[in-house]
Structure formats: C-alpha cells, structure tokens
DOZAZA-745202 format. One line per field, with one value per residue (C-alpha): residue number from 1; residue in three letters; x, y, z. Coordinates in steps of 0.001 Angstrom, whole numbers. Example, Ala and Ser with C-alpha at 12.3 -4.5 7.8 and 13.67 -1.06 7.14 Angstrom:
pos: (1 2)
code: (ALA SER)
px: (12300 13670)
py: (-4500 -1060)
pz: (7800 7140)
//
This chain:
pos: (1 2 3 4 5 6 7 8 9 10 11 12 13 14 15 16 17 18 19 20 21 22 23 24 25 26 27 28 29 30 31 32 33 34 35 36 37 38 39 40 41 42 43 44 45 46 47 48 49 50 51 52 53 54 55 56 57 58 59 60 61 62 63 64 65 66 67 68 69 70 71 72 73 74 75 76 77 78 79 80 81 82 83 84 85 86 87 88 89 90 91 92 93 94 95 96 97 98 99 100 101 102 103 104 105 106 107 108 109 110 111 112 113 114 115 116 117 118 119 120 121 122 123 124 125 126 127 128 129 130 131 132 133 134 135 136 137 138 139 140 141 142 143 144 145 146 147 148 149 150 151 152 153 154 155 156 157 158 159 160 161 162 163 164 165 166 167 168 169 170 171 172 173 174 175 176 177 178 179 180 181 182 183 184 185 186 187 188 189 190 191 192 193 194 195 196 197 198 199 200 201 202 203 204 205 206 207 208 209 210 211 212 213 214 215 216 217 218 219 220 221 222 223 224 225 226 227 228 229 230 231 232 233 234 235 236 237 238 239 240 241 242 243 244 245 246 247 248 249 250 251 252 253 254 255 256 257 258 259 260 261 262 263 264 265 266 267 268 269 270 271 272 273 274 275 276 277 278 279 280 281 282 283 284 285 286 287)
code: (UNK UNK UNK UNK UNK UNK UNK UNK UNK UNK UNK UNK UNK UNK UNK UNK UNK UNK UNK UNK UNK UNK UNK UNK UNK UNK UNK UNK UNK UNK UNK UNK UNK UNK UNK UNK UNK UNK UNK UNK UNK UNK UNK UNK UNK UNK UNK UNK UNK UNK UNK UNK UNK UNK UNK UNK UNK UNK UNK UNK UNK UNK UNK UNK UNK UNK UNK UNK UNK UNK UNK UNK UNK UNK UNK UNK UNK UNK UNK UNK UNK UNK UNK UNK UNK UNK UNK UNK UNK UNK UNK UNK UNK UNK UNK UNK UNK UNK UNK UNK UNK UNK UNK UNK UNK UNK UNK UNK UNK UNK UNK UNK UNK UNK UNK UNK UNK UNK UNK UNK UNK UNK UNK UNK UNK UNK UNK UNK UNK UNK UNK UNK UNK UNK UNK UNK UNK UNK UNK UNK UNK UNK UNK UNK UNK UNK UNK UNK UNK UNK UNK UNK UNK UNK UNK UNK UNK UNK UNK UNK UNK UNK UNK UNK UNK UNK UNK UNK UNK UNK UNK UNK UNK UNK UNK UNK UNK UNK UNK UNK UNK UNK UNK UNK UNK UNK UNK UNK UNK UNK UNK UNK UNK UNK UNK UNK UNK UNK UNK UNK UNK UNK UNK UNK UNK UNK UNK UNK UNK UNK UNK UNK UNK UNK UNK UNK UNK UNK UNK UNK UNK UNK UNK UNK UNK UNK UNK UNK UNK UNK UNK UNK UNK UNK UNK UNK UNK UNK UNK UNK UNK UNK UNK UNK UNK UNK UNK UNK UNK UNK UNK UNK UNK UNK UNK UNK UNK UNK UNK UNK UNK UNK UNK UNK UNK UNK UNK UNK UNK UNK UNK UNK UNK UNK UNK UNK UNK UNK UNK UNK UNK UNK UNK UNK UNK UNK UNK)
px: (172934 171896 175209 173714 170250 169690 169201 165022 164955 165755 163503 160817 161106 161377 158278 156616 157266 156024 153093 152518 153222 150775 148058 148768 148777 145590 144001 145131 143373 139896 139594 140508 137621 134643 131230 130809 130742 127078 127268 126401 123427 122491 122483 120425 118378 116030 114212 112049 109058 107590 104028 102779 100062 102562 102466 106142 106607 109983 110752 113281 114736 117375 117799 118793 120448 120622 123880 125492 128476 131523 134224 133216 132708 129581 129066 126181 123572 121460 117923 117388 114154 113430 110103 107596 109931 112302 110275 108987 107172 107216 105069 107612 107295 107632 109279 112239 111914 111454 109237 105711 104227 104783 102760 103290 100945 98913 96443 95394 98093 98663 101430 101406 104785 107420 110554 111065 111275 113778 116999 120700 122830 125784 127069 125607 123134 119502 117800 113885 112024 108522 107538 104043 102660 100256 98808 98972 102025 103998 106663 110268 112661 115882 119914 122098 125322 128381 129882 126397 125233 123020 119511 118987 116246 113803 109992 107437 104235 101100 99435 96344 93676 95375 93070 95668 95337 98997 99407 103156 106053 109625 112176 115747 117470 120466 122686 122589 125427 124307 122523 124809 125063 123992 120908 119791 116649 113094 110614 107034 107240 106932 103356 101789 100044 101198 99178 101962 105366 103922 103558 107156 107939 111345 112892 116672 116800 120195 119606 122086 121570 123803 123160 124700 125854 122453 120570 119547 119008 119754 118098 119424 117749 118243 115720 115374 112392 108742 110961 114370 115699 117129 115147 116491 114459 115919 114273 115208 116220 115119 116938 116377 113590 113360 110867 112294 110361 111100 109305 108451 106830 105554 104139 105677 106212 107183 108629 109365 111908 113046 116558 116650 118623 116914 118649 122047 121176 121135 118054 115642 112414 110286 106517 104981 103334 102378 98886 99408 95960 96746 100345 101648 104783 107026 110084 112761 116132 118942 123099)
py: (-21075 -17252 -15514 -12331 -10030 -8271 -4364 -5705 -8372 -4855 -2336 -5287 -5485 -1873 -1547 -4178 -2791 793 -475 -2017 606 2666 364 79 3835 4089 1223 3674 6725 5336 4105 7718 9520 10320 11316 15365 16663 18063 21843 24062 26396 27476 31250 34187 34346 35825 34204 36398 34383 35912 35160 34636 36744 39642 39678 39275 38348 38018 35202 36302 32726 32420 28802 25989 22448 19293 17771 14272 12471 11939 9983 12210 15161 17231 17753 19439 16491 18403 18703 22391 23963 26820 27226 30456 32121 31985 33377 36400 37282 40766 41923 43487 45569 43378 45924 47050 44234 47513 47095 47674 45989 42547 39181 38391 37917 35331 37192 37389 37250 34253 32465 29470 29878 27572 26311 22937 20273 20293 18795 20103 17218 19396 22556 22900 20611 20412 21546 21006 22476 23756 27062 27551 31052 31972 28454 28033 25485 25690 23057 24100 22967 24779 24597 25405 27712 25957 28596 27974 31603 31453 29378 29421 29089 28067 27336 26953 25556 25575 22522 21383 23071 26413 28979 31403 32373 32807 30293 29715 30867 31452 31772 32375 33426 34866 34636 37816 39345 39790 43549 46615 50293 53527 55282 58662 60338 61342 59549 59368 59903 57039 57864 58763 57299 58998 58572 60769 61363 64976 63764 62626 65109 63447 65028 64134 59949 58295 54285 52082 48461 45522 41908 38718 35612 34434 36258 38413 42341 45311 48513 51980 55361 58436 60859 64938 67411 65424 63057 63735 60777 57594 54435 50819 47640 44349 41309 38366 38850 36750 37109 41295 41469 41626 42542 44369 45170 48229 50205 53900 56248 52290 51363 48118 49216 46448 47901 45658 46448 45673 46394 47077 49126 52219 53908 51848 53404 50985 52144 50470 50641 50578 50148 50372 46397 47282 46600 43641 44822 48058 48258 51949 52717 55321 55978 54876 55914 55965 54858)
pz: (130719 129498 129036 128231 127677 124489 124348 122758 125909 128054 126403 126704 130098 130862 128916 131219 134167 133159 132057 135354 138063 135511 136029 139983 140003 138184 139998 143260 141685 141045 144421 146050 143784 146376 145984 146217 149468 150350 150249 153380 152235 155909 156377 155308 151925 149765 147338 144447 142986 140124 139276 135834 137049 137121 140787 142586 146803 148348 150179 153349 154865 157832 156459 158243 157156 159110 160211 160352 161298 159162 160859 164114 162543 161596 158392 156641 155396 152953 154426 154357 156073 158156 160675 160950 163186 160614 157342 156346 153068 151418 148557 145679 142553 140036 137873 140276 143637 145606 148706 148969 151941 154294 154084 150423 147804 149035 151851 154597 156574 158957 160873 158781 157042 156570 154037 153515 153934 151608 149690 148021 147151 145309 143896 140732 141216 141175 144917 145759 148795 149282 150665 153178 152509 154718 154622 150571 149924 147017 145564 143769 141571 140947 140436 143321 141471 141866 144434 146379 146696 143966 143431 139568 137149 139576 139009 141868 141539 143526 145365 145011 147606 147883 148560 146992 143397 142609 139775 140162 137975 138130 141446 141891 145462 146330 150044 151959 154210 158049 158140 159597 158903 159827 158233 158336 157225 158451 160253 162028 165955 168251 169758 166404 163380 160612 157352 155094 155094 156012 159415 159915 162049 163433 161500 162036 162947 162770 162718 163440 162689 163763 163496 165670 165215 166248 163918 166165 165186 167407 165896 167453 166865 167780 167419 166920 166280 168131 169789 171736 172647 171695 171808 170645 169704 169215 167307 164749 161108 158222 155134 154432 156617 160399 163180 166210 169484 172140 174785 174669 177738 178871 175800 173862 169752 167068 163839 160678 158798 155209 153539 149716 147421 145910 143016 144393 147748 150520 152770 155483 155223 158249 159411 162509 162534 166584 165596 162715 161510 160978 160128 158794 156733 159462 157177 154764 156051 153451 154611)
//
C-alpha cells in the first residue's frame, strides 16, 4: 500500500492538471470565434470618380442594403444597391469638387441610373458594386474603412458598349449627415429666368432646409425685394443633392439643389430644373 506522495509526484500532478483545464479552455475559445459581422453601409453618400480624362462627376447615393434573419433578428446581409429615384449625378471641378452642373459627365441626361447590384462583406474589407450613368454602366472595386464611413482607393471601370467616353479612373466616397441649416443670400425670383446673378433681384432669401427620417427634404424660403412671400418645396435627397417641388401664383417649380463647402462655407446651391431642358442656376445661399 502507498503510504505517502512525494513533493515531485505533487508538482507532477499539479502540472497535469494545469495543463489540462488550459487546453479545455482553449478548446472553449476557438469554438466561440465567429465570422465578422456584415457591416451596415445603408444611408446617405457621395462618391467622387475622377476620370483619367481629367473630368470628375459626383456620385450622390441614399444607399440601401438587404436584410436577413439571425436567430429572429434582422441583420444587414451585404447586398447594397440603390434605384433611379435614389441617384443623382453632379458634374464637379476636378480641382476643388465644387459644383458646376447636374447629370454627370456622361450626357445626355436620362433616367437610367442606378447603384448596384452590389457587395460589402466587412469593415476593412474589399466592396464591389456597379454604377448606371445615364445608361453607360461602370464596375468598382474598393476597401470599405474599418469604421465604415469611408470607401477607399477605389477604381471604376467602364463596360463594354458604353456610349460614354469616360475611360474610368479612381473613386473614393464618404457618408454624409442628413441636410439642415439655415442659408441666407440672394437669389433669382420665382417667375423669372435669370441668365446672371444681375437678375437676382430677391435680394434678401433666408432658406431653411430640414431632412426626415425618410429622406425626405423640406426646403423653406422666405423671400424680400421681387418676391414677398414665403414659399416651401419638399422633395427626396440623395446623398448632397436633392430635387424639391412647390407651387407659385398656380404654377408647379422644381429646384435642385446641391450642398458643398466653398472656402469652408457650407452653402446650397440651387437651379431652377422646372424645364429639365433648360435648367438655370437661381442662387448659392451661404449658412
């Protein structure tokens, strides 16, 4: 019979067991790793694509991603895309992104714009999607930033059969806040078609923009000099861009809008797109 246990028969065993409840623990850790969840990238964007043709369009997206069920809940899936009502394009100085007219590079202008279909798997990974421009389709590849505000170093190529001459070139996006503020400045009247700032003759406009949970854009002015009176217009927002629609003295009136900074200013610049063929810059308004 074993009287006894030796202080080495001890630390042997102790040694043993320690060993063991390490394995079991790590054993316990590899089966709690998971795959990354899939990020949510819905919301408002704007994408710059800069030709190598020295040409530069902004891309404004109210993006949408699909969602599936995990253990009975929704959870984003990944497939990002976003329809014509949901798009704009604006052409951009490609030396300072300011403004200088809607419908993008590739003309004329159409309503055969989309985003997508696309896919984002995780932050920090790679994300594809294509873009429709009026009708010319163009393919990405990019990096989602790991905080998933950010598309980085982008490229976007054309597809074969675009009538569009843009040749592709580089494309990085950023997530917007929702639009808000109050602007001030000068403007065209309602009833005219001004071909100068000269002409803006309402002379003291106060804006005031607000945007809902919908993505839906109320636009608030109030007008002094030609015009006394106020006069809102309401319409959907894509990325920094919107279109809002109103009636004045019986007449319906659709203004597009942009937002931009100028000179760290944050101002709104608006045309009067009532007649898409003849659209006609009516003021930039500074907050």
């Amino acid at each position: 019979m074993l009287r006894f246990v030796t202080p080495k028969l001890i630390v042997g065993i102790t040694l043993l067991v320690a060993c063991g409840l390490l394995i079991s623990c790590s054993s316990g850790s590899k089966s709690a790793i998971t795959n990354p969840t899939t990020p949510n990238v819905a919301g408002p964007w704007q994408l710059i694509a800069i030709s190598t043709d020295g040409s530069a369009t902004g891309i404004e997206v109210a993006l949408t991603e699909g969602q599936v069920l995990v253990n009975g809940v929704e959870q984003p899936d990944g497939q990002i895309a976003a329809d014509s009502a949901q798009i704009t394009f604006v052409s951009l100085n490609p030396a300072n992104s300011e403004i200088t007219g809607f419908g993008g590079s590739c003309l004329p202008v159409t309503t055969a714009n989309t985003f997508g279909p696309g896919t984002v798997t995780a932050l920090g990974a790679p994300i594809s999607f294509s873009f429709t421009e009026n009708g010319n389709v163009f393919n990405v590849t990019a990096t989602i930033s790991g905080d998933g505000t950010s598309i980085l170093n982008g490229t976007y190529t054309p597809q074969t059969g675009n009538t569009c001459t843009d040749p592709g070139g580089t494309i990085t996006g950023t997530l917007l806040s929702k639009l808000s503020g109050t602007y001030t400045g000068t403007m065209c009247p309602l009833a005219s078609t001004c071909q100068s700032s000269s002409e803006f003759t309402d002379t003291v406009v106060s804006a005031t923009v607000s945007e809902s949970s919908s993505n839906v854009l109320t636009l608030g002015l109030v007008l002094s000099g030609t015009d006394n009176t106020n006069f809102t217009l309401t319409g959907p927002v894509t990325g920094n861009a919107f279109s809002a629609t109103g009636t004045f003295q019986g007449q319906t009136l659709t203004y597009y809008g942009y937002y931009e900074q100028l000179s760290s200013v944050p101002t709104l610049y608006l045309v009067n797109g009532t007649n898409p063929a003849q659209p006609f810059h009516v003021g930039t308004l500074a907050q």
